[in-house]
Each structure stands twice: as C-alpha cells, then as structure tokens.
C-alpha positions as a printed NumPy array, in Angstrom:
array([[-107.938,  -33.288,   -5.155],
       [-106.991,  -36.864,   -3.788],
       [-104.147,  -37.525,   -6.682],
       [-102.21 ,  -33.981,   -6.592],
       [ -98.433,  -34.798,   -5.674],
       [ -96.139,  -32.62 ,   -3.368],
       [ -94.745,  -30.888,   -6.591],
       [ -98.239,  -30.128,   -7.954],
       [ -99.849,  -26.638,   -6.751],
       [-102.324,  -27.369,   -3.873],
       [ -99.792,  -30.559,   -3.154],
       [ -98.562,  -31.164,    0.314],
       [ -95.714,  -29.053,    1.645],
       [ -93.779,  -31.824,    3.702],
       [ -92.404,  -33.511,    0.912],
       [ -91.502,  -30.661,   -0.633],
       [ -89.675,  -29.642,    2.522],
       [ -87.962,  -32.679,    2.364],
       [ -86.906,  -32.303,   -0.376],
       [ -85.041,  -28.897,   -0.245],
       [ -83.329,  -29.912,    3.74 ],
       [ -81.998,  -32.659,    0.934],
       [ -80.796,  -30.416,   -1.297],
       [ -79.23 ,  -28.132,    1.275],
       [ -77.092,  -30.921,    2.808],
       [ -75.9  ,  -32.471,   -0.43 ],
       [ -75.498,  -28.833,   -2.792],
       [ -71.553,  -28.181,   -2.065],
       [ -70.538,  -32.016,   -2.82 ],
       [ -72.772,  -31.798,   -6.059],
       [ -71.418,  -28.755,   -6.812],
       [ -68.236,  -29.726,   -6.608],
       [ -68.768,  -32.829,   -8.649],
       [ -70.235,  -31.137,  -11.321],
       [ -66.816,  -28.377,  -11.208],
       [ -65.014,  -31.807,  -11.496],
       [ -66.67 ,  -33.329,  -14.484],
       [ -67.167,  -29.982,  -16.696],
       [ -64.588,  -28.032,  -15.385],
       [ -65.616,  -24.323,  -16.282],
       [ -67.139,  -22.859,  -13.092],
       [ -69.897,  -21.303,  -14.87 ],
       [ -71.096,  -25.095,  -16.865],
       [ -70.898,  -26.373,  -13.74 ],
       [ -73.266,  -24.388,  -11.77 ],
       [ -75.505,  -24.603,  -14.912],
       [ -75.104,  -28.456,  -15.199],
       [ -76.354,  -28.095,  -11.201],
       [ -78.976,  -26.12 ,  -11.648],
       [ -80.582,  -28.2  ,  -14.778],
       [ -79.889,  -31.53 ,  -12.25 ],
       [ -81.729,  -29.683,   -9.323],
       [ -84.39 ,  -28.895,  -11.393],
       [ -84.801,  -32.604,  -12.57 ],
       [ -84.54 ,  -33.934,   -9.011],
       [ -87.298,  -31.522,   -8.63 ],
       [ -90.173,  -33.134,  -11.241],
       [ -89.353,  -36.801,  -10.21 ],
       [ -88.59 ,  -36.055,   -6.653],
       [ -92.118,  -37.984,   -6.407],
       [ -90.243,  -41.155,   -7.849],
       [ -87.716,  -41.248,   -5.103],
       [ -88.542,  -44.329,   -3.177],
       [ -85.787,  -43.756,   -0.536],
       [ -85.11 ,  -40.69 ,    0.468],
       [ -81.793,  -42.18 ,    2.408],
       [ -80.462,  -43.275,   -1.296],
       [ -81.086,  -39.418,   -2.252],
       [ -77.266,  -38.474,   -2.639],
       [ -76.797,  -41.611,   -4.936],
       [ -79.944,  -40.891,   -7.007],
       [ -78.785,  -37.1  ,   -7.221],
       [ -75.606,  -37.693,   -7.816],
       [ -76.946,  -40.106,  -11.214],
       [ -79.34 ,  -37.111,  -12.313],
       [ -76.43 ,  -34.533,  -11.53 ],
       [ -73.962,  -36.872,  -13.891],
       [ -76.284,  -37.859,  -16.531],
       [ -76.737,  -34.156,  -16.798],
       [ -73.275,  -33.166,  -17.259],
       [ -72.743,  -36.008,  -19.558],
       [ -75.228,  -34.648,  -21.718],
       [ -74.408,  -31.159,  -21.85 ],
       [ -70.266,  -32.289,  -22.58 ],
       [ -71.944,  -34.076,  -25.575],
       [ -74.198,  -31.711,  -26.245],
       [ -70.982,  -29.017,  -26.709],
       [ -68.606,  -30.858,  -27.85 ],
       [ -66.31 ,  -28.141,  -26.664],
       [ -62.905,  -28.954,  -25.183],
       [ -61.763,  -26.285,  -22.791],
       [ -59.061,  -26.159,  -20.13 ],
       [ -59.305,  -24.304,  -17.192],
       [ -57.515,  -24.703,  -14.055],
       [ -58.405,  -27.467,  -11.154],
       [ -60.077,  -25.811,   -8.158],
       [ -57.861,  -24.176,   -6.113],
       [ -58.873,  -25.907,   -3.301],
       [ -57.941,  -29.694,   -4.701],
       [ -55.048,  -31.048,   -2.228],
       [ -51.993,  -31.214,   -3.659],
       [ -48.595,  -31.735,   -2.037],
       [ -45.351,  -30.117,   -2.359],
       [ -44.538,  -26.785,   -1.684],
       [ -43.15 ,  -25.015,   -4.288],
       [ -47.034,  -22.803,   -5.053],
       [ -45.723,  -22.409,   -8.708],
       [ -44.978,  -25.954,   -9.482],
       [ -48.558,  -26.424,   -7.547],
       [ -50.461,  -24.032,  -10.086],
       [ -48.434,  -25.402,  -13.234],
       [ -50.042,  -29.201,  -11.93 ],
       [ -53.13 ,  -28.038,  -11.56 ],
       [ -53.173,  -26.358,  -15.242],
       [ -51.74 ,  -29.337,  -16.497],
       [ -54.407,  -31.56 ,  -14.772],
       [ -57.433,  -29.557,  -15.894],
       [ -56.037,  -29.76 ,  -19.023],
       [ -55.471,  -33.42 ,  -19.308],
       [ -58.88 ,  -33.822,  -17.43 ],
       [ -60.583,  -31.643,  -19.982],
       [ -59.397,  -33.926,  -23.   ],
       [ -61.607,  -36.637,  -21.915],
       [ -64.669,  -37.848,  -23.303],
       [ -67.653,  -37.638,  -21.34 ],
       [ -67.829,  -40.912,  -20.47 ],
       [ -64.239,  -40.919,  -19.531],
       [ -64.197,  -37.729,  -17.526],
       [ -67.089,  -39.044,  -15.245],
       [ -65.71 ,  -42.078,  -14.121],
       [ -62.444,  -40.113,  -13.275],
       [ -64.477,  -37.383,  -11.11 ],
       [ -66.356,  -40.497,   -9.319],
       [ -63.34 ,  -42.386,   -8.26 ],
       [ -61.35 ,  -39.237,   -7.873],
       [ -63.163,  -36.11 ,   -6.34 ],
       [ -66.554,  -38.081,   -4.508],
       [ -63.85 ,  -41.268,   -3.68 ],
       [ -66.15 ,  -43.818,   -4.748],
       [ -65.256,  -47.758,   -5.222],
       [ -65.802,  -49.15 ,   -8.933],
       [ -68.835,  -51.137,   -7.905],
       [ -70.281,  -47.915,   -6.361],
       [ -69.836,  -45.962,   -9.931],
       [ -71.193,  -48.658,  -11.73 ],
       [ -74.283,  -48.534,   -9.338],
       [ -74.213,  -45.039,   -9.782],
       [ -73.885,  -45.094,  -13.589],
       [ -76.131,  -48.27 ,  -14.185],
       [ -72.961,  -50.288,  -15.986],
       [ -71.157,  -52.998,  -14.666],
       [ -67.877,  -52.534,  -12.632],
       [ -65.958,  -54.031,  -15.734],
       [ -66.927,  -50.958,  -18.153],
       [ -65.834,  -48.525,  -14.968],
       [ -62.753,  -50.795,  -14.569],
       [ -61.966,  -50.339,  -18.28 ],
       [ -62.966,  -46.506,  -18.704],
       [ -60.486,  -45.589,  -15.56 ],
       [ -58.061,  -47.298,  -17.003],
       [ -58.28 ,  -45.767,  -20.848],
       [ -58.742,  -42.153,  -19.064],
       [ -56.086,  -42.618,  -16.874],
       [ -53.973,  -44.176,  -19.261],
       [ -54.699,  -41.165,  -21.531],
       [ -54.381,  -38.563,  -18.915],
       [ -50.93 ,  -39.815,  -18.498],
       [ -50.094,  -39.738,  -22.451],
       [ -50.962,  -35.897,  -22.273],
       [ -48.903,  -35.599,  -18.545],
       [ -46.142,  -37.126,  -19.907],
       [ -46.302,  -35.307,  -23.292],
       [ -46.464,  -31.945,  -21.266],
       [ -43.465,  -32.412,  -19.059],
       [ -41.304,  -33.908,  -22.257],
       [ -42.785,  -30.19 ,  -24.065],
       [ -41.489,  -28.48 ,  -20.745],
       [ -38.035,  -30.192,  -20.874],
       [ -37.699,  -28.791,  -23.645],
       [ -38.112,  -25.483,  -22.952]])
C-alpha cells in the first residue's frame, strides 16, 4: 500500500529505527525531567512512558528530526501537566539523590533536599514545570516559552510566583525548625 506510514504494520522500518536511536539518546534527560516535574519516581516513569508512547503515533508529524528533544520534551511536559491535574494529589518526596548540592554536612544535605521536594511539590502544574525547565534541563525563558507555546512574559511571571512561593514555604520551614 502506497499511503501506509512507518508506524502502520507493513510501514517502513527506517523511520521507525529512527525513531527509537532518538529515544535511546534522549530517555535519561526525559526521565529525569519528568522525576523533576512529578516528583514520585514511580509517576514519573509512568508520565514517560504515556509521553513515549505519544511521540510514538505522531512520530510521523515530526518535521525535524534535529528539533526531536524540543518536541519530546513538549509531549513529555504536556503529559505530566496533565496527569498533576488529572490527580490533584500533593505529595512530597525527596529530590533525587543525585541533584548537586553544596555543603558538607550529608544531614543538612538530606534535610534540603526534603525541604525542596516539598516546596517543589506544592506547586501547581503550571508552576512546577516552568521551575523543572529553568532548573533541572537549564533552559533560558525564551526557550520554555518555545517549549511551552507561551510567551517569555507568562514564563517570566510563573518563575517568579513559584519561586516566590517556594521561598514562602523555605522560609516558613526553617522559622518551624528554629523553633524546634
């Protein structure tokens, strides 16, 4: 059949091919990503796997395949937006252990990264994406709001609300701690 894509059965193997050396290269940084925006190790490996599945049935509309990190990393963040929304649940868990952090007293270390997935874990979806863009994949504000399809003004202004919030429940926890 002369209209049978590379996903259909019958379809050519190449692009298929392509499509998982793609996957291969790019898996650990979306995986990672994901880990950042949902937090629980287990939602993000689902929130992966639904994005990986998506990339799968419109791999035919990729027109670049050198934009395919950007154009995964939209399906893989659109995805965990909409399961965060879909739950509604607000967990804390801690950061991955392998998130740089300086200092060397390893308890102080582990009480920051509680308090950080916890503050991380209050924010909204929206919120919580922007944060893991410009903070765990390093991106500039024009390149999240490329990413995200919004202008660098709304990324501007959600950074600054979760960061500003982050910091309310930061400085709330070490005033609870001063305390103790």
């Amino acid at each position: 059949m002369a209209g049978r894509t590379a996903l259909e059965p019958g379809g050519s193997t190449a692009r298929a091919a392509a499509f998982t050396r793609l996957t291969d290269e790019h898996l650990d940084a979306s995986y990672r990503l994901a880990r950042a925006i949902m937090v629980i190790p287990a939602e993000a490996e689902d929130a992966t796997h639904d994005a990986l599945l998506q990339a799968w049935r419109r791999w035919p509309q990729l027109r670049d395949p050198a934009r395919f990190e950007q154009w995964f990393d939209r399906i893989l963040v659109n995805t965990c937006r909409d399961r965060l929304r879909r739950s509604r649940r607000r967990s804390s868990e801690d950061l991955p252990p392998d998130l740089p952090m300086t200092g060397r007293d390893p308890i102080r270390e582990a009480d920051q990264r509680d308090e950080m997935g916890f503050a991380l874990a209050q924010l909204s979806p929206d919120h919580r994406v922007v944060v893991a863009l410009r903070y765990y994949r390093d991106l500039s504000l024009d390149e999240i709001a490329a990413a995200l399809g919004i202008s660098a003004g709304t990324v501007g202004s959600r950074l600054h609300y979760a960061l500003r919030h982050m910091r309310s429940l930061l400085g709330d926890a070490d005033a609870g701690g001063a305390d103790r």
